[in-house]
C-alpha positions in Angstrom: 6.5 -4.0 34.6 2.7 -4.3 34.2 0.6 -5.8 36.7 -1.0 -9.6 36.4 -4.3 -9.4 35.6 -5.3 -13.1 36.3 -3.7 -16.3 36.4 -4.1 -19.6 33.8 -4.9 -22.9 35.2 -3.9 -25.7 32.9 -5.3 -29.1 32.5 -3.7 -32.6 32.3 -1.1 -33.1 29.5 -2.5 -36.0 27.8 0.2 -36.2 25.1 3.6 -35.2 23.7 4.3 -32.8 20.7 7.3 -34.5 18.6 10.4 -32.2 18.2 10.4 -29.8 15.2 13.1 -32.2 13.8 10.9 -35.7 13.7 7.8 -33.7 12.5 6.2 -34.9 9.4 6.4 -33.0 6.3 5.6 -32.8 2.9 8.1 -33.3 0.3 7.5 -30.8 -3.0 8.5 -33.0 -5.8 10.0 -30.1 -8.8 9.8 -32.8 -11.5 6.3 -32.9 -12.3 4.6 -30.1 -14.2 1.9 -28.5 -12.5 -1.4 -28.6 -14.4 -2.7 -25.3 -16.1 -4.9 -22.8 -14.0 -6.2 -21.0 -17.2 -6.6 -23.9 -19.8 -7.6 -22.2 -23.5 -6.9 -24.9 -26.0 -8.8 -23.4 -28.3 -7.4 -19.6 -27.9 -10.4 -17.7 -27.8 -9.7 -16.0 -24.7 -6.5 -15.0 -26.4 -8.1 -13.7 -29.6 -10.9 -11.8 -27.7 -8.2 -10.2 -25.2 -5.9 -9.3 -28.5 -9.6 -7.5 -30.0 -10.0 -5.6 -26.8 -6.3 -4.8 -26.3 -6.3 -3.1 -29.5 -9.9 -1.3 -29.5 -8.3 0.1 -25.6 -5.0 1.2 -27.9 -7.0 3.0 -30.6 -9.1 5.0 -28.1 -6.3 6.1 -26.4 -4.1 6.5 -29.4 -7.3 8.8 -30.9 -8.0 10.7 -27.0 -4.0 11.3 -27.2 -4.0 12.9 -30.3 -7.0 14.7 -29.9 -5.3 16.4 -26.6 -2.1 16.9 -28.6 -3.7 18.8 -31.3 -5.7 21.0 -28.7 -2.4 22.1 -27.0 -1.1 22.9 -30.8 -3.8 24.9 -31.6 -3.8 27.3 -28.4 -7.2 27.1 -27.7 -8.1 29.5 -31.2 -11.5 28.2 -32.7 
């Protein structure tokens, strides 16, 4: 064992902790909905993530192509 490097003095107990059992909780109640984080009645934020989903496609669609047909040709101007 390790040796004691000091010792703790403790104060007065001025109070009691109730037993895990009696402790107060919170109840979750599963029957209401919760409220929206994101909120986007309008559905911009969808259209505008739709646009840049597909410009991000097509640039990789035209970089993918663009390597394919490299390894097709061999590397002959």
């Amino acid at each position: 064992m390790g040796r004691v490097a000091g010792r703790v003095r403790t104060g007065r107990v001025s109070g009691r902790v109730a037993p895990i059992e009696r402790a107060a909780t919170e109840v979750a109640h599963f029957d209401e909905t919760p409220r929206p984080v994101f909120h986007d009645p309008e559905g911009t934020r969808r259209r505008r993530l739709r646009v840049v989903a597909y410009v991000v496609g097509l640039v990789l669609l035209v970089v993918l192509l663009a390597f394919w047909l490299s390894q097709l040709s061999g590397g002959v101007p």
